[in-house]
C-alpha positions in Angstrom: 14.2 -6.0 -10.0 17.7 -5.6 -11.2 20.6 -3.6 -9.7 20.0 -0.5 -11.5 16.3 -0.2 -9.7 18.2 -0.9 -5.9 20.4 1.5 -6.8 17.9 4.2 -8.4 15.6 3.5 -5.2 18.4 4.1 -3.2 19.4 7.3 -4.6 16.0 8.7 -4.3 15.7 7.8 -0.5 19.3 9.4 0.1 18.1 12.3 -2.0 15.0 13.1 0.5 16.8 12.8 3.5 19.3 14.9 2.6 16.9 17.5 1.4 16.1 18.0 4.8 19.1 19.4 6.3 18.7 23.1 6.4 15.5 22.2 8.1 15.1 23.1 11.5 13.5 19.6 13.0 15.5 17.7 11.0 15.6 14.6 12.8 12.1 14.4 12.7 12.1 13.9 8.7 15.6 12.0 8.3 14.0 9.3 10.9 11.0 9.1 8.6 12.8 8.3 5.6 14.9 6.3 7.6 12.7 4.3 8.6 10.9 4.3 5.0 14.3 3.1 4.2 14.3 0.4 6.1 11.0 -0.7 5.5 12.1 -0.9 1.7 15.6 -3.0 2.4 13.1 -5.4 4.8 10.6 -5.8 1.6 13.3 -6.2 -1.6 15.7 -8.6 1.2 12.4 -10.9 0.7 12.2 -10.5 -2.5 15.8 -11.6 -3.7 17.6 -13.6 -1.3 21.0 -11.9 -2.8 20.1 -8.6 -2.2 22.7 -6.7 0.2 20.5 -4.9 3.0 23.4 -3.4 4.5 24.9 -2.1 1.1 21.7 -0.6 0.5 20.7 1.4 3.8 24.7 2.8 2.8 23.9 3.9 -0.3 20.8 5.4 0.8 22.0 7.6 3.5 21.3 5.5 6.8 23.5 5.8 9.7 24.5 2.0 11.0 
């Protein structure tokens, strides 16, 4: 995967979880796609050693 796919993946996952907040449980959702995004910076960190987890999670919305 190149740079241009993290940072497309990453825009998508920020995109969901911030299309959840005029919901009324919406830490219910925003921990799903949390954790989905997590899950996804876990798999592409084993895939390329030089991928930057914490740059990622950033970029898609996830509170450190």
């Amino acid at each position: 995967m190149t740079r241009k796919d993290y940072v497309l993946i990453a825009a998508a996952l920020r995109e969901a979880r911030s299309s959840f907040a005029a919901m009324p449980n919406i830490t219910v959702y925003t921990n799903g796609v949390d954790n989905a995004a997590t899950r996804v910076a876990d798999a592409l960190s084993r895939d390329n050693p030089r991928f930057n987890r914490e740059r990622f999670l950033k970029a898609s919305g996830v509170q450190s």
